[in-house]
C-alpha positions in Angstrom: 20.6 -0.9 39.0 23.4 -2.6 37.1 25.3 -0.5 34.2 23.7 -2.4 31.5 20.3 -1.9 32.8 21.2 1.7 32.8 22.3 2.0 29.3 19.6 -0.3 27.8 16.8 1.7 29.9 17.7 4.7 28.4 17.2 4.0 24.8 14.4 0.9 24.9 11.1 1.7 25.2 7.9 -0.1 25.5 7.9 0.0 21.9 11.2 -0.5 20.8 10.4 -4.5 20.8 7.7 -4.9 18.9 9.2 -2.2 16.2 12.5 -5.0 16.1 9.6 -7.8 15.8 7.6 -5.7 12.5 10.9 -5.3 10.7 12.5 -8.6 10.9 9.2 -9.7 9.7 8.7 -7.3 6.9 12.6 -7.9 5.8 11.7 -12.2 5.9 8.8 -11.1 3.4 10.7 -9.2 1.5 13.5 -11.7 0.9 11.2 -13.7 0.0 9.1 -12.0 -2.4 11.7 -9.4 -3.8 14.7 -12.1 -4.6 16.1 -9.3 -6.9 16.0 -6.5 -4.1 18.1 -8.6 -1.7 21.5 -6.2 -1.6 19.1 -3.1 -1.1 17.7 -5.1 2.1 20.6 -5.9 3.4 21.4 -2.2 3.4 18.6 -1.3 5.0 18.9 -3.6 7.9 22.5 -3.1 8.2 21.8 0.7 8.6 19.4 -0.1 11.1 21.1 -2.6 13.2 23.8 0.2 13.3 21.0 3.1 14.5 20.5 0.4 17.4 23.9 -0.1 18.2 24.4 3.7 18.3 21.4 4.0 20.6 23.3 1.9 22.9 26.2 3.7 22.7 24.1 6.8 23.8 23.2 4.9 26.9 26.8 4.6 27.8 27.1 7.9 26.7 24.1 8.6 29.3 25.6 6.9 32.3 29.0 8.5 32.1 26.9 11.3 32.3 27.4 13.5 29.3 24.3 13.8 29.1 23.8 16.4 26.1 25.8 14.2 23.9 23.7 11.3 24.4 20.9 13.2 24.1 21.8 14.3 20.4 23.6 11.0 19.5 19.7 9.3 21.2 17.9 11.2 18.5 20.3 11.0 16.3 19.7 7.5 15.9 16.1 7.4 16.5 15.4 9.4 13.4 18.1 6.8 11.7 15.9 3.8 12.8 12.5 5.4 11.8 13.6 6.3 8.3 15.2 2.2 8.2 11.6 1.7 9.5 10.0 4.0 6.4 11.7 1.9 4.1 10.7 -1.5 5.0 7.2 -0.5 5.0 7.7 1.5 1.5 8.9 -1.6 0.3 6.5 -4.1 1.2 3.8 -1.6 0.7 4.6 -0.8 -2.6 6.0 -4.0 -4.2 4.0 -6.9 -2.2 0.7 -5.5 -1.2 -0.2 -3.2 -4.4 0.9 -5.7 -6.9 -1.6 -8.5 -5.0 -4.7 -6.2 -6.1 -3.0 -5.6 -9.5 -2.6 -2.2 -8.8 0.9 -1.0 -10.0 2.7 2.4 -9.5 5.7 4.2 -10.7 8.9 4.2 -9.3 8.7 7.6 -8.5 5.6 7.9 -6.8 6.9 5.2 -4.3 10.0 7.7 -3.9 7.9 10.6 -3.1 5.9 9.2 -0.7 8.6 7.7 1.0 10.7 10.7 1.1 7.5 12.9 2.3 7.2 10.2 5.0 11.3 10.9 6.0 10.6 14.4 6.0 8.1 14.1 8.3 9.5 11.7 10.9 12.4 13.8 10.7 10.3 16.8 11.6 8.5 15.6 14.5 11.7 13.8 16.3 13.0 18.0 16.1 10.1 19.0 17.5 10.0 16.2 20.2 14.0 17.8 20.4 12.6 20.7 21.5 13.7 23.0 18.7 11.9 25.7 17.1 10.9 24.7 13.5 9.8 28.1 12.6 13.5 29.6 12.5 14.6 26.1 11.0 11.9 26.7 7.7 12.8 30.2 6.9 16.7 29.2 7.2 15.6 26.6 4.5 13.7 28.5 2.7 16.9 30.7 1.8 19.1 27.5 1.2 16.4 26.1 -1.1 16.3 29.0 -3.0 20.0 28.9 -3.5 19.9 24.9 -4.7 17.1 25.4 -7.0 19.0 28.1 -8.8 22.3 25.7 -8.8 20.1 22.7 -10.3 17.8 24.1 -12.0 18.1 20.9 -15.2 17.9 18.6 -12.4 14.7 19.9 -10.8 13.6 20.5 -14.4 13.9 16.8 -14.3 12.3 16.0 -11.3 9.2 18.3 -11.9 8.7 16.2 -15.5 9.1 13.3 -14.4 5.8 14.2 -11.7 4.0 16.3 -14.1 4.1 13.3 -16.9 2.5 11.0 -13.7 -0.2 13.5 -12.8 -2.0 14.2 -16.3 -1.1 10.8 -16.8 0.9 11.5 -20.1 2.8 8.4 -19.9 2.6 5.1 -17.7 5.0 2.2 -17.0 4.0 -0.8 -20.0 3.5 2.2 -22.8 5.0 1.7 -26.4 6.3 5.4 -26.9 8.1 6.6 -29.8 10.5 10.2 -29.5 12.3 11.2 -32.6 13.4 8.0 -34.3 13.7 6.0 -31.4 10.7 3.6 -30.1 10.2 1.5 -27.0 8.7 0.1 -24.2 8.6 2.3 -21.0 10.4 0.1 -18.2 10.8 3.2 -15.5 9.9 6.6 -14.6 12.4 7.8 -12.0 13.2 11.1 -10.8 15.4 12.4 -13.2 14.5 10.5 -16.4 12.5 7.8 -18.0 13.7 4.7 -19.1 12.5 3.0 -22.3 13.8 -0.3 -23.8 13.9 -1.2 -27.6 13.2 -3.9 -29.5 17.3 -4.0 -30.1 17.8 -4.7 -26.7 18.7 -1.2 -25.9 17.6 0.6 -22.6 17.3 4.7 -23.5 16.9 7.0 -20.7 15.1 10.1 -22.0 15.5 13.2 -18.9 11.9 13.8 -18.3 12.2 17.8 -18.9 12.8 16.1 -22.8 9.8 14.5 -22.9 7.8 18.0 -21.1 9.5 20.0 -23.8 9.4 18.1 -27.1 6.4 16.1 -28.8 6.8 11.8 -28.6 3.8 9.3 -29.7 2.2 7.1 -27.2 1.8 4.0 -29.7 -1.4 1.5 -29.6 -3.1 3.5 -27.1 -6.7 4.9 -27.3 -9.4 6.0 -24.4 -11.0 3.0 -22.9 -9.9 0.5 -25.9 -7.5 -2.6 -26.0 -3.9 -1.9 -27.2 -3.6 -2.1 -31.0 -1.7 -0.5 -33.4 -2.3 -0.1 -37.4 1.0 -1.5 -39.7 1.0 -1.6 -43.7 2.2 -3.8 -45.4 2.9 -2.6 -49.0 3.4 -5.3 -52.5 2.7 -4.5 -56.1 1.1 -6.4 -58.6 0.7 -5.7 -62.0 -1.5 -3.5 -63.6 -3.8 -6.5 -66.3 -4.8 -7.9 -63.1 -7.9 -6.6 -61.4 -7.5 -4.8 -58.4 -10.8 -6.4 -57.3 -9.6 -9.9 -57.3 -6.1 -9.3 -55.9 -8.1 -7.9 -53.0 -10.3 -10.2 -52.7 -7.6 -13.3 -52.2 -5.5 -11.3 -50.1 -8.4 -10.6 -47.6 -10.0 -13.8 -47.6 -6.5 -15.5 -47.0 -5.7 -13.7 -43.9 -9.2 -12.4 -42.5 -10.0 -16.8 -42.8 -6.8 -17.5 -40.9 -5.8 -17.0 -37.3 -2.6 -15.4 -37.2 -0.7 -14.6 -33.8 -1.0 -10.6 -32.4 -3.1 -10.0 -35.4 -6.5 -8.2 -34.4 -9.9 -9.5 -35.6 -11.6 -6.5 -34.9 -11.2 -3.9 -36.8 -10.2 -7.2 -39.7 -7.8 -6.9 -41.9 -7.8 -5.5 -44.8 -6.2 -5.1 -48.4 -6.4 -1.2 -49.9 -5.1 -0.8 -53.4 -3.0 2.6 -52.4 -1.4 3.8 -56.2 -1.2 3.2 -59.4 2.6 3.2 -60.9 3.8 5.1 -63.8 6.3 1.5 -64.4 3.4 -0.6 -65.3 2.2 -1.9 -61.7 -0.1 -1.0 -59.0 0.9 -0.6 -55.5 -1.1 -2.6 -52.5 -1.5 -2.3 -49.0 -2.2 -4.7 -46.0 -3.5 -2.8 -43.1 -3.6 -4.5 -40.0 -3.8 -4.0 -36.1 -0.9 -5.2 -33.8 -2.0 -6.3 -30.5 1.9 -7.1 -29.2 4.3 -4.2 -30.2 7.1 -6.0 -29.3 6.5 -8.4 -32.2 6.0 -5.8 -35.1 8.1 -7.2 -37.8 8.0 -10.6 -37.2 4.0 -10.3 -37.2 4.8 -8.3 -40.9 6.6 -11.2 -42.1 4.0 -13.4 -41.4 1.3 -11.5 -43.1 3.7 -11.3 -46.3 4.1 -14.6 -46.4 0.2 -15.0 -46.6 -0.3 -12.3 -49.5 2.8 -14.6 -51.0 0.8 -17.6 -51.0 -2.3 -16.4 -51.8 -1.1 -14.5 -55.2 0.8 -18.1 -56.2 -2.4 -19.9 -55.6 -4.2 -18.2 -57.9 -1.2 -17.9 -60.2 -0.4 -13.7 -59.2 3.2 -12.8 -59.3 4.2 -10.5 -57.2 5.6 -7.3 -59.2 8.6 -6.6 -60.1 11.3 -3.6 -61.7 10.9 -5.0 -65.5 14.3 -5.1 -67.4 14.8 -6.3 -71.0 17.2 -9.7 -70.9 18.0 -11.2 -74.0 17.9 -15.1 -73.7 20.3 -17.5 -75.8 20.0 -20.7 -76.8 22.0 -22.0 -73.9 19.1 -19.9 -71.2 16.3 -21.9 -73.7 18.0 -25.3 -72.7 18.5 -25.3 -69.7 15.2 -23.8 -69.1 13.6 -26.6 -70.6 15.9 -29.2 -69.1 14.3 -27.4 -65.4 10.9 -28.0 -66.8 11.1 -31.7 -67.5 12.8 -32.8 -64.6 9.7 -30.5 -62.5 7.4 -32.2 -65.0 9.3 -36.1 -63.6 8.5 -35.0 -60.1 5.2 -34.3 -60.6 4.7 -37.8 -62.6 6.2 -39.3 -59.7 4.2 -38.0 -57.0 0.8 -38.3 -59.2 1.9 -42.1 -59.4 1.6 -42.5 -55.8 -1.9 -41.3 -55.6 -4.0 -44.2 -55.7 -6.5 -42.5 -57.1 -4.5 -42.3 -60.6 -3.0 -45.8 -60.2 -5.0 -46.5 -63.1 -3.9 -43.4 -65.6 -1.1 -44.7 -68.2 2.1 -42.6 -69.1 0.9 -40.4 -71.4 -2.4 -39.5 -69.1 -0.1 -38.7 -66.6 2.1 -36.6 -68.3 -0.5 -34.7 -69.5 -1.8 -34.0 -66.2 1.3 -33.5 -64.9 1.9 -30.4 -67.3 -1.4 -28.4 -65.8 -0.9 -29.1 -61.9 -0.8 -25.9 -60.3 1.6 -24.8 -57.6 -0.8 -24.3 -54.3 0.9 -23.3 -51.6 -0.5 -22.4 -47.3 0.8 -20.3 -44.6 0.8 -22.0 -41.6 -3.1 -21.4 -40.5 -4.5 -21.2 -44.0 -7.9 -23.2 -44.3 -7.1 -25.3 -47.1 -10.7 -26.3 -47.6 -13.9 -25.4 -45.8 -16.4 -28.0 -44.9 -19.5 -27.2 -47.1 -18.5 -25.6 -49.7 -19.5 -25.9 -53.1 -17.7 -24.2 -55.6 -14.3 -26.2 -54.8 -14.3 -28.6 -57.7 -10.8 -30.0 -57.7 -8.1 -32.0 -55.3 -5.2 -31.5 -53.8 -1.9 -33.2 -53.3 0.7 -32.6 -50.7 4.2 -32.4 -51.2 5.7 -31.2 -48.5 4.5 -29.7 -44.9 1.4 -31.2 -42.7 -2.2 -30.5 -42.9 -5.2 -31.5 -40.1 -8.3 -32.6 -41.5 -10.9 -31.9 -38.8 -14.7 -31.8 -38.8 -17.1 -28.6 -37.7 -19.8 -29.6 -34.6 -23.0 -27.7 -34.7 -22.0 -26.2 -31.2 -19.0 -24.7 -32.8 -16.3 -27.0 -31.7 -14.7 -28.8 -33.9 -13.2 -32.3 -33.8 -8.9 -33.8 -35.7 -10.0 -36.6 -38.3 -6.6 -37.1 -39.2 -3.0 -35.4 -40.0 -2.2 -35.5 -43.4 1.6 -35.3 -44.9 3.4 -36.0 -47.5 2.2 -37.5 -50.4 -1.5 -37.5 -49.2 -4.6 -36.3 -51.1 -7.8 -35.0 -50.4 -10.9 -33.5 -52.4 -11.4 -36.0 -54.4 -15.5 -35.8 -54.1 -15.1 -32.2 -55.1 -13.2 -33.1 -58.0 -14.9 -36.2 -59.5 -18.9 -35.1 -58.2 -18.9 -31.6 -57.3 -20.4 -32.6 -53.7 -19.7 -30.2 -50.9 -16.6 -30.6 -48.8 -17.3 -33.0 -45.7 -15.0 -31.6 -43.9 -12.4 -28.8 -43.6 -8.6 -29.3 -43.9 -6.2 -26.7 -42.4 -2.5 -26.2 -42.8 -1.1 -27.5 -39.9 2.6 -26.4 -40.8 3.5 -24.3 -44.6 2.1 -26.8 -46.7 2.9 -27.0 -50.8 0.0 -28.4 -53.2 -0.2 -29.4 -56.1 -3.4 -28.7 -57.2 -6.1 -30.9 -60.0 -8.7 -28.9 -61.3 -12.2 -30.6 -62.7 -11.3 -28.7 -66.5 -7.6 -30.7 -66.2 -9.0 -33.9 -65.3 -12.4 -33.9 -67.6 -10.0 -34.0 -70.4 -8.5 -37.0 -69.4 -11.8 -38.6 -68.7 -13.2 -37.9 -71.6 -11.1 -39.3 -73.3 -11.0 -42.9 -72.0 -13.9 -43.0 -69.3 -13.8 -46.0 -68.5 -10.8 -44.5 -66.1 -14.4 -43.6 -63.6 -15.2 -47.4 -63.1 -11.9 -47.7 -62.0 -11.7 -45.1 -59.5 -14.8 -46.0 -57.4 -13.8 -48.5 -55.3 -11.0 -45.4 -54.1 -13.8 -42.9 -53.7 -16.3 -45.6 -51.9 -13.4 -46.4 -49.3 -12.5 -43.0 -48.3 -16.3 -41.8 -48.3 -17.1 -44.9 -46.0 -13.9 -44.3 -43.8 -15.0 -40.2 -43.2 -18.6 -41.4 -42.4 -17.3 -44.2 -39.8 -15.6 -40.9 -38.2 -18.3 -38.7 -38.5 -21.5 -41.0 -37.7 -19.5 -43.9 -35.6 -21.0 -46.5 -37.9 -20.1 -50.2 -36.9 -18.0 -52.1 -39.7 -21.0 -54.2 -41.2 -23.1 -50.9 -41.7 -19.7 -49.5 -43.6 -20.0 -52.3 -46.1 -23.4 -52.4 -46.8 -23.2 -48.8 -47.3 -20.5 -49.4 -49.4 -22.5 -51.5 -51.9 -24.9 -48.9 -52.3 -22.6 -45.7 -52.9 -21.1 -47.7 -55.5 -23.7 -47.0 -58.2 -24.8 -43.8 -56.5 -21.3 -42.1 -56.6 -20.8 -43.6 -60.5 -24.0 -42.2 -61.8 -23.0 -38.8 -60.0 -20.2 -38.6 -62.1 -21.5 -39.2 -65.1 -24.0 -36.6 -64.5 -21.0 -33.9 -63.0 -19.1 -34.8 -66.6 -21.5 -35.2 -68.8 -20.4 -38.8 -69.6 -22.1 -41.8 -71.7 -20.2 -45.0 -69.8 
């Protein structure tokens, strides 16, 4: 038998090939799968490749016959390969197979069980040694004894950090708060837990912190969905009723589809105090479904209550101080109001609906627009309703006008932008809405009301004749869409909505035309 023979028949077994065949397969999965684990791999082979070189060299060792040395350096080695082996599979078991069937587990289970697996391996390659484990466990019985008195924080540390997995206290993905500090848990390891902030801070809390001292487990309840409650606090004065300011609030958010906002349990507005300084003190309460988005999600729910108190013309309250104005303030204030008052003239004068108003009609409604504005998501308008009696004009931001199926669904009529109109049916008949407009992007109104307008038409109503061939046009255009009516249907239905939509608003304003 040549030398080499001789040295590799001492170490390869009839196993030893397909052990070399599993792991360079496991490790080709794993550099695949596990990009980011790629330096710990190449440990782990490296260390292994080395246990097989020094199982050579104890076959050299072996044929120059010093034969107890090769026998220790064989299992020596063995027990180095196996726990290279232990790895692999610890690897691929625990971060390719488990996370297939969705089933995740902590970092330090996946230690554990590996390091149980070690122990044993190493265990059985001393009994396969031939050495008596009996002496070897009460030897280190004595020298655990000794190192759990040394490290006694450390072990303190340890034993959390399996306690908080086995009641189940904590798990990977929680929002926890501890003290003032609140985050997402990222890690439980052996000595601590790692939790990262919404500041981009990672905070590793030792686990025997979190056994000792009391920390919040946020959004979590038995068998529910994450959510978590936020307030949002505003103040309004006192002369306005609490009723109505709740009312808005709740039907401009609960109406609206906002992002990590919960629609069950809704929103809803509580008024929480009444102030000694003249205001009363508001809350939205809300449930979070993303914790990681908790004060963007509050801005956005501000800015509804914002717009919703300037629709119905609510201002927000505020510390009251006593300012004494001069003559200068007076000016320039009312030099601010006529150049708002030009703007509005200008955009009313490219409505076509008003084409027909003179200066001083204009003017006049110019003075009693009102400000509207929308939160991204606000319905606007809501197909079928009947108490919406006035129009709207936009001045900046984009709206969709889109119409409600019976199934549900619901189908884009058009995108409105600047400088367009809509509800002018509501305003000049009363019908319902035929359709429902929502704010595509934050949208500013301005806002016509039926008691602004009536004036003006009272006054010279012969301004209705006028505006019908407007009204007729936009009616027939929203029908083509809704029915798919051919273009000669459109005009003979044109025809006969004249007189019908004419006599409709004489009957809506009381007028003798």
């Amino acid at each position: 038998m040549s030398f080499i023979q001789s040295v590799v028949g001492y170490f390869w077994g009839d196993e030893s090939f397909l052990v070399l065949i599993l792991m360079l397969c496991i490790a080709v999965l794993l550099f695949h799968f596990r990009r980011e684990e790629r330096a710990s791999l190449i440990n782990t082979l490296s260390f292994f490749f080395v246990s097989q070189a020094g199982l050579f060299a104890s076959g050299v060792v072996n044929v120059l016959e010093f034969t107890r040395a090769a026998t220790v350096l064989r299992e020596a080695f063995i027990i180095g390969s196996g726990v290279a082996f232990i790895r692999l599979w610890g690897l691929m078991i625990f971060r390719i197979i488990f996370p297939l069937f969705k089933f995740t587990t902590p970092r330090i289970t996946e230690d554990i069980i590996v390091i149980v697996a070690y122990v044993a391996w190493f265990m059985v390659r001393l009994r396969y040694a031939g050495l008596d484990l009996s002496s070897i466990l009460a030897t280190s019985a004595m020298i655990t004894a000794v190192v759990a008195f040394a490290m006694q924080d450390t072990l303190g540390n340890i034993l959390g950090g399996l306690a908080l997995q086995l009641d189940n206290s904590v798990q990977i993905g929680d929002w926890i708060k501890v003290d003032e500090v609140s985050g997402k848990v990222i890690d439980i390891r052996w000595r601590s837990t790692l939790v990262e902030t919404r500041n981009w801070e990672t905070v590793v809390f030792p686990n025997s912190q979190l056994m000792k001292n009391k920390f919040m487990v946020l959004g979590r309840r038995a068998d529910q969905a994450v959510k978590w409650r936020r307030w949002v606090w505003f103040n309004v004065g006192q002369s306005i009723p609490s009723a109505q300011v709740i009312r808005l609030v709740e039907e401009a958010i609960q109406q609206t589809d906002i992002p990590n906002v919960a629609k069950s349990p809704m929103p809803n507005c509580l008024l929480m105090d009444m102030e000694a300084m003249g205001y009363a003190r508001y809350a939205v309460r809300y449930w979070l479904t993303d914790l990681s988005v908790d004060d963007p999600t509050d801005s956005v729910i501000r800015w509804h209550i914002i717009t919703a108190l300037q629709r119905a013309g609510i201002k927000l309250a505020v510390e009251e101080r006593n300012v004494m104005n001069t003559k200068e303030n007076e000016k320039h204030d009312e030099t601010m109001h006529q150049r708002e008052i030009l703007l509005r003239v200008k955009t009313l004068r490219r409505v076509e609906l008003f084409a027909s108003l003179n200066d001083a009609e204009l003017n006049s409604l110019a003075e009693r627009l009102r400000y509207s504005p929308f939160a991204s998501g606000n319905i606007i308008t809501k197909q079928g309703d009947q108490r919406s009696h006035w129009l709207y004009i936009i001045i900046q931001g984009e709206a969709e006008v889109f119409l409600e199926k019976p199934n549900g669904g619901r189908r884009t009529v058009s995108t409105l932008g600047k400088g367009s109109f809509f509800g002018e049916m509501g305003l000049m008949t009363g019908a319902p809405r035929s359709a429902s407009v929502i704010a595509k992007t934050d949208v500013e109104c301005y806002r016509v009301d039926k008691e602004v307008f009536e004036e003006i038409l009272r006054a010279r109503p012969a301004i209705a004749e006028e505006m019908i061939h407007i009204l007729v046009t936009r009616r027939a255009e929203l029908d083509a869409a809704l029915h798919e009516i051919d273009a000669q249907t459109i005009q003979k239905n044109m025809k006969q909505q004249h007189s019908e939509i004419l006599s409709t608003i004489k009957r809506f304003f009381s007028l003798n035309i």
